[in-house]
C-alpha positions in Angstrom: 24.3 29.9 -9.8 27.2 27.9 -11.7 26.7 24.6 -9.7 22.5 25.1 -10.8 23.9 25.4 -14.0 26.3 22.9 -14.3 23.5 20.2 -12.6 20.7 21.2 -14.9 22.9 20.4 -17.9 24.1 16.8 -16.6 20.3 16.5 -15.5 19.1 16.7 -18.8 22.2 15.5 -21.0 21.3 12.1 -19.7 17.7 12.6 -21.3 17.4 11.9 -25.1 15.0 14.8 -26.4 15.5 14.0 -30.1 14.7 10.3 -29.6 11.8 11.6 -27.8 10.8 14.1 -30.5 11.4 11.8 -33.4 9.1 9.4 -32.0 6.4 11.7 -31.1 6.7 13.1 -34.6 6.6 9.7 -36.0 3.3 9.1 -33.7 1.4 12.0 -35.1 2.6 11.7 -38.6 1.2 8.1 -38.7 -2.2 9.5 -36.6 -2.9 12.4 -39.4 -2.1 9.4 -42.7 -4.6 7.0 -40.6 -7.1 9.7 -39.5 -7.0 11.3 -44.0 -7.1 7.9 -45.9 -9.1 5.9 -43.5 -12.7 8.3 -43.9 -11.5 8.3 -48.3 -11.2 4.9 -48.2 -14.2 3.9 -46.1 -16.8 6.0 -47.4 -20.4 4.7 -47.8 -21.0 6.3 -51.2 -18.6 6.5 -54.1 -19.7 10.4 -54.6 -18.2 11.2 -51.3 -14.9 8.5 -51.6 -13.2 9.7 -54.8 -12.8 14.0 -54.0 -11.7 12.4 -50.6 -9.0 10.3 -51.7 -7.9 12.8 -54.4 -7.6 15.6 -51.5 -6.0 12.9 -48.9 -3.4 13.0 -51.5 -3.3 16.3 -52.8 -2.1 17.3 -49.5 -0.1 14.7 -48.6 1.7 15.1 -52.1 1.8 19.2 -51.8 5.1 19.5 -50.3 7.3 16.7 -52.6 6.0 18.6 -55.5 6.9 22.5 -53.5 10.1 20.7 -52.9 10.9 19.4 -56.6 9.6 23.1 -57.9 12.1 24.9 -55.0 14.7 23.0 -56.7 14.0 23.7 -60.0 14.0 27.5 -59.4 16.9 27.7 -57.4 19.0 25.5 -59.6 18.3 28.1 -62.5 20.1 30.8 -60.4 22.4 33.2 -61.8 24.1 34.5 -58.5 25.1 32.0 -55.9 23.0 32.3 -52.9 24.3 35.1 -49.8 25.5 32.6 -47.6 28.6 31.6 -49.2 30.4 35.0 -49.7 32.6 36.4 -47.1 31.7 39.2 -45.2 34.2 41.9 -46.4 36.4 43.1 -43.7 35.3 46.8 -42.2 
């Protein structure tokens, strides 16, 4: 069991996962921008182009302005947040 072990982690050491991961993030993330502004920007009619934009960026928008509102709230805080006291001792 302990030489499995110990060859399934030099096995897969030599492996980059996050290189893999980031780049296969990177993929999809440039698929989903492609596959929303491509069908706002290429519509026939102007009726159907403009709410498509405006939602292609709505939602690609949503989570900077979550992010700047997060901040906002939190930075208004009167306690400091749980994770910085010390657990007292027993």
């Amino acid at each position: 069991m302990k030489n499995r072990r110990r060859s399934f982690t030099k096995a897969s050491s030599r492996f980059p996962w996050i290189v893999i991961a980031g780049v296969a993030g990177l993929i999809i993330s440039v698929l989903v921008v492609y596959f929303t502004f491509v069908p706002a920007l290429t519509a026939q009619s102007i009726t159907f182009q403009l709410p498509a934009l405006l939602v292609s960026l709505f939602l690609h928008d949503l989570p900077i302005i979550l992010y700047f509102i997060a901040v906002a709230i939190n930075k208004n805080a009167v306690f400091p947040p749980a994770r910085f006291h010390e657990i007292p001792p027993d």
